[in-house]
C-alpha positions in Angstrom: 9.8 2.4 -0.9 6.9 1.5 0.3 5.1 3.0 2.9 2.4 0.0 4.5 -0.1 1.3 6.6 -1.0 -1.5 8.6 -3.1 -2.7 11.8 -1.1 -3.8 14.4 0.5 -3.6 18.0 3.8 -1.6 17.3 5.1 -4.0 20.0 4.8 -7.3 18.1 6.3 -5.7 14.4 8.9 -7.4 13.4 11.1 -4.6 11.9 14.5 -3.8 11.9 13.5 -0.4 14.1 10.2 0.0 16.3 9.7 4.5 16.4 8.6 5.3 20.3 6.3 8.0 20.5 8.4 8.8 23.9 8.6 11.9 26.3 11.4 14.3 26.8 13.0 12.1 30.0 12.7 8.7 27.7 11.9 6.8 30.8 8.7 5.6 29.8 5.1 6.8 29.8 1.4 5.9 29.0 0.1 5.1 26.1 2.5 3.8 22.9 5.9 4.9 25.4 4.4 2.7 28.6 3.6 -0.2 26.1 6.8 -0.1 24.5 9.0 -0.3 27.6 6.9 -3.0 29.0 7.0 -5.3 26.2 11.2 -4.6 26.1 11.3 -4.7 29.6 13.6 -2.9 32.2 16.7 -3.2 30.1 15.3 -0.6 27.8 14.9 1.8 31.0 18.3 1.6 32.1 19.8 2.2 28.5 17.2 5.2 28.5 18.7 6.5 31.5 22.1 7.4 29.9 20.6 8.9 27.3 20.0 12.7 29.0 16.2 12.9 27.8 15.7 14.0 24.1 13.9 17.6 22.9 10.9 17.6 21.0 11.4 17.1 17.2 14.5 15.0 17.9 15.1 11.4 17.9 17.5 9.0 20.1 18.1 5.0 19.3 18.6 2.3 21.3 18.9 -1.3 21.5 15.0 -3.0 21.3 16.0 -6.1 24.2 12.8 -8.1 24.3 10.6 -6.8 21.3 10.8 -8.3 18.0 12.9 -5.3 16.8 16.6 -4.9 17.0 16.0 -1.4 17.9 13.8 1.5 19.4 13.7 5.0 18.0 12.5 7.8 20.1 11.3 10.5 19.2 9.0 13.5 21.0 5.9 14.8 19.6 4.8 18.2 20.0 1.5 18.7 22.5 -0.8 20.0 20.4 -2.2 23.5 21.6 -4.0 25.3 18.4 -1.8 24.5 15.1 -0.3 28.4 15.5 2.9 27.1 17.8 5.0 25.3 15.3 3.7 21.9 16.0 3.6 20.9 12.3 7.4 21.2 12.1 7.9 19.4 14.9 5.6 16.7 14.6 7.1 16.5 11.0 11.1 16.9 12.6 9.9 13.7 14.7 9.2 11.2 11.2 12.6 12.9 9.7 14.9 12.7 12.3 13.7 9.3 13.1 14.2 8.1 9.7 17.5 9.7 9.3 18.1 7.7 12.1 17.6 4.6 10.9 19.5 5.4 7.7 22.7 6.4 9.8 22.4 2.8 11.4 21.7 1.3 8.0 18.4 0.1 8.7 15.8 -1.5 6.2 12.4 -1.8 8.2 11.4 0.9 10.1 7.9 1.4 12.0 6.0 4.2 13.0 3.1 4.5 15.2 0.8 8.0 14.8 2.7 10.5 16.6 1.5 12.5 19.2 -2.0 11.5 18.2 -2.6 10.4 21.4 -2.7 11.7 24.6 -0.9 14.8 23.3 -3.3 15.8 21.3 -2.6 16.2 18.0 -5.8 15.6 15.7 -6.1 12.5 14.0 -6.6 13.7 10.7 -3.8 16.3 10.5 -1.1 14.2 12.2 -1.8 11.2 9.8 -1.2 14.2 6.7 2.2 15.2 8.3 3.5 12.0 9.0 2.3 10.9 5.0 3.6 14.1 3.6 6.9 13.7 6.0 7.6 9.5 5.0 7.0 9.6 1.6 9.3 12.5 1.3 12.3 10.8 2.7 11.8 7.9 0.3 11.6 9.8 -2.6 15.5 9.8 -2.0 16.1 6.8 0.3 15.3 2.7 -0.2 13.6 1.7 2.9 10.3 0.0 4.1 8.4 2.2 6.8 5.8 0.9 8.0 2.4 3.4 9.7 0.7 1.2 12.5 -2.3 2.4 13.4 -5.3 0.6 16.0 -8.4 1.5 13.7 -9.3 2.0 10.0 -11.5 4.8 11.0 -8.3 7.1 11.5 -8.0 7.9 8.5 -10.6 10.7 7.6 -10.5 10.6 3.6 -11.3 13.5 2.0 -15.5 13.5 2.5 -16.3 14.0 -1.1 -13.4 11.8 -2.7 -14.4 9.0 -0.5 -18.0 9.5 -0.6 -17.9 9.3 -4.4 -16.0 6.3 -4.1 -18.2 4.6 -1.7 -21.5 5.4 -3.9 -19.3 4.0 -7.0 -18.8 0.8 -5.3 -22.8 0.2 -4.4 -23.8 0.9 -7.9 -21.2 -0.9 -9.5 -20.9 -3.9 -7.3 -24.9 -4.0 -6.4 -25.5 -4.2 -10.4 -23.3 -6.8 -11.3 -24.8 -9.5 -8.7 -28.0 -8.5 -9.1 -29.5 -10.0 -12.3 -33.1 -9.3 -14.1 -35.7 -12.1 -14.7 -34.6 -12.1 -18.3 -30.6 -12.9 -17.3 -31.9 -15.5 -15.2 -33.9 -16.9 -17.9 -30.7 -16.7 -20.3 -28.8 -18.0 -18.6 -30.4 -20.9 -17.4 -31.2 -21.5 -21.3 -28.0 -21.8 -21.8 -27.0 -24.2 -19.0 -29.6 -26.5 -20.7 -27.8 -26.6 -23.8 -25.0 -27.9 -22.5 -26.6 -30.9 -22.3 -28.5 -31.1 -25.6 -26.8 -33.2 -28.1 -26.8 -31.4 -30.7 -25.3 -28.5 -28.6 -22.1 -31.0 -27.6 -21.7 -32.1 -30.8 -21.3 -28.6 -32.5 -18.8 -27.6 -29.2 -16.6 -30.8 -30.3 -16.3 -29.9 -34.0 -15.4 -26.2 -33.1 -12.8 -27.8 -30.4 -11.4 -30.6 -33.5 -10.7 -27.7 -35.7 -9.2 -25.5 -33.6 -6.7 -28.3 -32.9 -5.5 -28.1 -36.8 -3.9 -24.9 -36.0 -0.2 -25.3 -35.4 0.8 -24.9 -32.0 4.3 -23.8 -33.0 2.8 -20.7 -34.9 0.3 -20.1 -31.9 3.7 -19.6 -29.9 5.8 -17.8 -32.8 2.4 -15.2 -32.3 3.1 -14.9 -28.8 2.4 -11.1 -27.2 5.3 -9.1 -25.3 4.8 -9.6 -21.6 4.1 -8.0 -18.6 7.8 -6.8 -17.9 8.1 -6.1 -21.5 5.1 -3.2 -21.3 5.8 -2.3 -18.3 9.7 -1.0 -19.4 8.3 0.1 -22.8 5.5 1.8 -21.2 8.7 3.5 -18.8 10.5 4.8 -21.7 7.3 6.1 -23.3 6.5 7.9 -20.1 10.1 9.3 -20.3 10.0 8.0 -16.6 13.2 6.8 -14.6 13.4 3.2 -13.0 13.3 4.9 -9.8 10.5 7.3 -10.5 8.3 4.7 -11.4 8.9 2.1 -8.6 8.5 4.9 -6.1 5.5 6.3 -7.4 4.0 2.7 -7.6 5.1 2.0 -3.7 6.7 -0.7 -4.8 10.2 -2.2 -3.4 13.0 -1.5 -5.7 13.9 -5.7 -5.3 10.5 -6.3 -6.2 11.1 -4.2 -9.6 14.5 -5.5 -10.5 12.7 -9.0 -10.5 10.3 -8.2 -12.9 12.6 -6.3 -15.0 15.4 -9.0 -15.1 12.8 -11.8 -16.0 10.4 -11.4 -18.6 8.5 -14.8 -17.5 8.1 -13.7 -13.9 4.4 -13.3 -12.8 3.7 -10.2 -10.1 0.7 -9.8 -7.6 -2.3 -8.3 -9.0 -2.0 -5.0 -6.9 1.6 -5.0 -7.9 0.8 -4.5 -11.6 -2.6 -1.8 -10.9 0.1 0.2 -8.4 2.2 0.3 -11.6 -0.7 1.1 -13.9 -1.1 4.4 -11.5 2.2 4.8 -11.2 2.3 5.2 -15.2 -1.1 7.1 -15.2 -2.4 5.0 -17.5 -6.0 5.1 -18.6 -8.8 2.2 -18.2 -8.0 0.7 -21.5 -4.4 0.7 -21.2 -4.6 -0.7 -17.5 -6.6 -3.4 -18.6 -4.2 -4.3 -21.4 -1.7 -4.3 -18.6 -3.5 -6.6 -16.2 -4.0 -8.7 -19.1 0.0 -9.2 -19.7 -0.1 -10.8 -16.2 -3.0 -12.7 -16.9 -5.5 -10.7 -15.0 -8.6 -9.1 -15.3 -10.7 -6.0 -13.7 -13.6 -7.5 -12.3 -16.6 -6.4 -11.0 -17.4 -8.7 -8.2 -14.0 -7.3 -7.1 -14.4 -4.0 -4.7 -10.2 -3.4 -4.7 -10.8 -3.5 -8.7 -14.1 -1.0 -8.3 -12.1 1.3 -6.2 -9.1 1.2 -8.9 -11.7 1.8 -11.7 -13.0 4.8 -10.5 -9.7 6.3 -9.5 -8.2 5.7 -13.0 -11.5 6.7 -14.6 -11.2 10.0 -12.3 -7.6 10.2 -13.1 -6.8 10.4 -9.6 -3.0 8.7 -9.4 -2.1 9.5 -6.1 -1.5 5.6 -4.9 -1.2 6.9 -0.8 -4.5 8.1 -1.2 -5.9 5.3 -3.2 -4.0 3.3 -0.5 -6.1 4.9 2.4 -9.8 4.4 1.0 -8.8 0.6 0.5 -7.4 0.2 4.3 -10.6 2.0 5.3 -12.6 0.2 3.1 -10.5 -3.2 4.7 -9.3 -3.9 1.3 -5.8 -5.0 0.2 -3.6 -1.7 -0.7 -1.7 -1.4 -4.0 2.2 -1.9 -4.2 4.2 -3.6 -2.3 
């Protein structure tokens, strides 16, 4: 783990591996193929012309020359024609042979673009579903980053109602909590006049003298477990495995050894929600877990809206949450 869906030129990632969505003679094309051999230039071609072509659901490597990556991995896509000629287990052969691939050359970073999505065809929706279902797969039993590079957040077609719900959960959440009635105006700006009433400051400086007589050293001694703490308790209570949970969250296995090895260490914000999926934790005990990282849900927050309906809907499928977020141009969970 994890899978990234990002927005990019596949060209310009800087991964260990670059995946070209190629043809059978490998000597370059329009689309993601002409771009790739372009931006590699004509050593790529003449490597490519040793290679004998490749059949469709296969993969071949070979050096990247001038791209960013070390290497490209092609692979051919079915042409789509109606979904009833086995293109779902070729387009599906293309992510696991590519990835298979990479393993045998001991590669860490790996980046795909949407396969046969293009001018073979393939529709949008389904080919993003196979090559999900096909990535996450492989890393259920395999340590690597893969990357999904895609032009547009509109490619992903989220299930209508699921993101439909969401969308309406965000307006009424977010719209209510920054828009406030006459009377919370008038509160409020009550209380700002306070502040600088006497009588007002000197109350807030006897409350602040006496909670100075408490000792500091038993404040300490009090201390609550922390962030790493809950999280491995909260493993063991789950009757989860390191692995399980780290992979579920789509989170990199270095990135969890850190925060289990040191109890002081302080993750990302959507590093601790991915695990508070991951663990299928409710509201409450997501909060409480934000909390032992010194964070909060908030409101004025959309990420944390979208989060809050998903664990109040117990939906703790983190690709999915993953893809309303990148639509929504939000940061993803994980990482």
């Amino acid at each position: 783990m994890p899978l990234i869906i990002v927005r990019n030129d596949i060209t310009k990632m800087e991964a260990d591996a670059i995946v070209n969505a190629a043809n059978p003679t490998l000597l370059g094309g329009g689309g993601v193929d002409g771009a790739i051999h372009r931006a590699a230039g004509p050593e790529l071609y003449a490597e490519c012309k040793t290679l004998g072509g490749c059949k469709t659901g296969q993969a071949k490597i070979t050096k990247g020359y001038r791209l960013p990556a070390k290497y490209v991995i092609h692979t051919v896509g079915p042409v789509y024609q109606d979904g009833k000629h086995g293109e779902k287990a070729l387009l599906s052969s293309c992510y696991k042979n590519a990835l298979l691939l990479a393993k045998e050359n001991a590669l860490e970073t790996v980046a795909f673009p949407l396969i046969s999505a293009g001018v073979y065809g393939y529709p949008k929706a389904e080919a993003i579903k196979v090559a999900i279902d096909a990535i996450t797969e492989f890393l259920i039993d395999n340590d690597m980053t893969v990357y999904l590079v895609v032009f547009s957040r509109d490619v992903f077609e989220i299930t209508g109602k699921l993101f439909n719900d969401v969308q309406a959960y965000i307006d009424d959440v977010y719209v209510d909590s920054h828009t406030d009635s006459r009377e919370a105006l008038r509160q409020r700006m009550a209380q700002r006049s306070c502040m600088y009433q006497p009588s007002v400051q000197m109350d807030f400086d006897a409350c602040a003298t006496a909670s100075m007589d408490d000792s500091l050293d038993d404040l300490i001694n009090q201390i609550d477990e922390s962030f790493s703490e809950m999280l491995i308790r909260k493993i063991d209570e789950k009757q989860m495995t390191d692995a399980e949970c780290y992979k579920k969250a789509n989170v990199d296995r270095r990135l969890f050894n850190k925060i289990k090895n040191n109890p002081a260490y302080k993750p990302a914000k959507q590093t601790v929600l991915a695990f508070a999926i991951a663990l299928e934790l409710t509201l409450d005990e997501a909060r409480d877990m934000l909390m032992k990282a010194g964070f909060a849900l908030s409101r004025s927050n959309k990420a944390d809206i979208v989060v809050e309906y998903c664990l109040k809907t117990r939906n703790y499928n983190i690709i999915e949450i993953n893809q309303i977020l990148f639509k929504l141009d939000l940061q993803p969970l994980g990482y």
